[in-house]
Structure formats: C-alpha cells, structure tokens
N, C-alpha and C positions, 0 to 999 in steps of 0.2 A: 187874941192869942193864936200861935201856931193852930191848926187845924187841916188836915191831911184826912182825905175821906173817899177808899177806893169802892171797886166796884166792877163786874164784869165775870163775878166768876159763877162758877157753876160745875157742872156735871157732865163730860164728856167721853165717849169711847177715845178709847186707844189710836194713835194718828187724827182724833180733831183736831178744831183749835181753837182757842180762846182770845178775847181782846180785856184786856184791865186796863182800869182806868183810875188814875190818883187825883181827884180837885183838889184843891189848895186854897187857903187865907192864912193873913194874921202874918205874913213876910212878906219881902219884897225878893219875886217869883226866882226873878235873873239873875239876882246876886248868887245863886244857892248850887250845887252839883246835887242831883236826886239819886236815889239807888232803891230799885226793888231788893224784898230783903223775901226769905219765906220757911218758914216752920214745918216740918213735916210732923207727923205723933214720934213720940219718943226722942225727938232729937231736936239738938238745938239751931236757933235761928241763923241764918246765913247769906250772905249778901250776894244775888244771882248778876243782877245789873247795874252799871249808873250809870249816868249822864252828865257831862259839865254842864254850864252855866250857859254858853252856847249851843252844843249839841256837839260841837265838833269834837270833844274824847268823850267816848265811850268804850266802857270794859264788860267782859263779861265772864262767868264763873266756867269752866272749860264745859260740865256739865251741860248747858243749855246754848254754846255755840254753835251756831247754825240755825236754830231754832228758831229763839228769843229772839227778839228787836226790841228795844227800849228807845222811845222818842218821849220828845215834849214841844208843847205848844206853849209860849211865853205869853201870847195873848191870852188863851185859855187860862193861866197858871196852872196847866195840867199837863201829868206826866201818864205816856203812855205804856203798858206790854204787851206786843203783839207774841203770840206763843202759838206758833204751830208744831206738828207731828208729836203732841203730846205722848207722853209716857204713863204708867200707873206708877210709877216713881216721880213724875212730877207732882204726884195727890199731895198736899200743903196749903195752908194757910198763907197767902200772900199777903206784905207790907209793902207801904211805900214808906222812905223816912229822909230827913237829914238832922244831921247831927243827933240830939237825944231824941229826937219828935218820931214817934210814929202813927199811923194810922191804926182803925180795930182791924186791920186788914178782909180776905175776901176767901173765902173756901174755893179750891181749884180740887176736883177728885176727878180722877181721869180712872176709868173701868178698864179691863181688860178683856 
C-alpha cells in the first residue's frame, strides 16, 4: 500500500532552516506529481509545494516563495523541502501527499 513517511522537522529560531524529508513505497515513484501540504493549530491544511513527475514544473504557495525548494529524487522515491529564513508563522504540521494519501506528517515550530 501507498506509504509516505516524512521527517526533518523540528524546533527552530526565527531565520533558521530546516530540511524535510518524504520516503515513499507502495507506487510507482515517477508516475506521480508530489506536493508538501501543512497545517498550522486552528486552521485548515493547505498545499505550500509540488513537484511534477519529473521535477521540471513546480509551484509554489506565494507564502513561501523564495524561501521554500521542493525537490525529488526518483532513485530515492523521496521528495524533498528545503525551507530557509523561517518564520514563527511557518510553526505547522507538515505533509507530504498525492492524491488521497498522506503522511502522519512532521512538526516544524519556528520561535521567535
């Protein structure tokens, strides 16, 4: 079965930066476009990044433009986010997903 199982996050001042990271099974990797998703408390979930199937389109939520990088490694079956000059507004729950599938995602809390 699908299975998405990220990782990387943590506990940062204000301007660190974090790297996540999404492993993958249970699809076939290439076929798929990935998109980081992420929850903040009280509000609902929301799609920051994705990635095509090759890497060549990717989008991003205006939010974390400049910031964010979203990659993947096809050999890995892993999808990456590189997230500098954090914010205490980026503090959330990150996912990785496609289609219905999500991961338990990864705690990102950025201090101020």
């Amino acid at each position: 079965q699908v299975q998405l199982v990220e990782s990387g996050g943590g506990l940062v001042q204000r301007g660190g930066s974090l790297r996540l990271s999404c492993a993958t099974s249970g699809f076939t990797f290439d076929n798929y476009a990935l998109t980081w998703y992420r929850q903040a408390p009280g509000k609902e979930s929301e799609p920051i990044a994705t990635i095509s199937q090759t890497g060549a389109i990717i989008n991003y939520v205006d939010s974390v433009k400049g910031r964010f990088t979203i990659s993947r490694d096809n050999a890995r079956k892993t999808v990456y986010l590189q997230m500098n000059a954090l914010k205490p507004e980026d503090t959330a729950v990150y996912y990785c997903g496609l289609m219905n599938y999500r991961g338990q995602g990864t705690q990102v809390t950025v201090s101020s």
